[in-house]
Residue, then its C-alpha position, 0 to 999 in steps of 0.5 A: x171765701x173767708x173761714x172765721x177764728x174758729x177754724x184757723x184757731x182750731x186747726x192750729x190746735x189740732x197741729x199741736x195736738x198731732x205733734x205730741x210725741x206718742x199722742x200724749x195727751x197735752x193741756x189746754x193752757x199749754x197749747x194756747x201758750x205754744x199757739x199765743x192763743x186765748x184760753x177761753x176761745x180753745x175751750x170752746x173750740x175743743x168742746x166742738x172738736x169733742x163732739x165731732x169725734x176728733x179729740x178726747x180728753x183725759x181727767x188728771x194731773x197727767x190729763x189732758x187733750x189729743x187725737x181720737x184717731x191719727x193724724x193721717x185719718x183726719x181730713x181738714x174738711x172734718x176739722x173745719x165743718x166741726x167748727x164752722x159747720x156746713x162749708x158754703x161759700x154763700x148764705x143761699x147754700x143748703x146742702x141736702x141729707x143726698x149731698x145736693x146743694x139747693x140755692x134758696x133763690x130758686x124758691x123765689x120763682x121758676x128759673x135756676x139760680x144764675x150764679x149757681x153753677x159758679x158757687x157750686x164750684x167755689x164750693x166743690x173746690x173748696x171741699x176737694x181742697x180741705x177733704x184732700x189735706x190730712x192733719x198729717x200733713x200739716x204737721x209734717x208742714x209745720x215740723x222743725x224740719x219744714x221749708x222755709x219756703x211754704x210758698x212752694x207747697x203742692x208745687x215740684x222741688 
């Protein structure tokens, strides 16, 4: 499953956002140059971001973006949906407002979809995955006392 620029630009955004000292509120044109990201794509990314309730903004001299909520409450599964929407690792994926999961193709007659139980899981591991990491973590991660060795990660030192 292949998540666009949205998401990985945007959760790397969110970890210079937990980063701030204090939750300072930090520019826009300072976290592309931090991040060597494109400007204009972050504008996009944190109106996303805004909307969902994860980043607010402060007007000013002194102003800028940081966390609405801590970084420990924030699941990477809010950031990503956010921003890409609704997590489905095929187009035939439709979540229900009771958090089922309809394939389109059984539409087209009587039988279950063959490869739904499968997509199912791909999904659910996703999610369990993404739901289960905070932005805390990340930045923790991605902290100047990190491990060089970031293969290890989730596995015993």
């Amino acid at each position: 499953m292949l998540f666009s620029t949205k998401a990985e630009y945007g959760v790397r955004l969110m970890v210079e956002l937990g980063r701030q000292p204090g939750s300072m509120p930090i520019s826009l044109s300072a976290v592309a140059d931090a991040e060597r990201l494109p400007l204009s794509y972050l504008e996009h990314l944190v109106a996303k971001l805004r909307k969902a309730g994860l980043v607010t903004s402060t007007r000013g001299a002194h102003g800028g973006y940081r966390l609405a909520k801590p970084a420990g409450e924030i699941t990477m599964d809010a950031v990503v949906e956010a921003l890409e929407g609704q997590i489905a690792p095929m187009e035939c994926f439709h979540d229900t407002p009771d958090g089922k999961v309809l394939c389109s193709h059984e539409e087209d007659g009587d039988r279950a979809c063959a490869t739904k139980l499968l997509w199912t899981r791909v999904q659910g591991g996703v999610t369990k995955a993404l739901s289960g990491t905070t932005l805390a973590e990340l930045v923790e991660f991605a902290g100047p006392g990190a491990r060089d060795d970031r293969t290890a990660v989730g596995t015993a030192a």
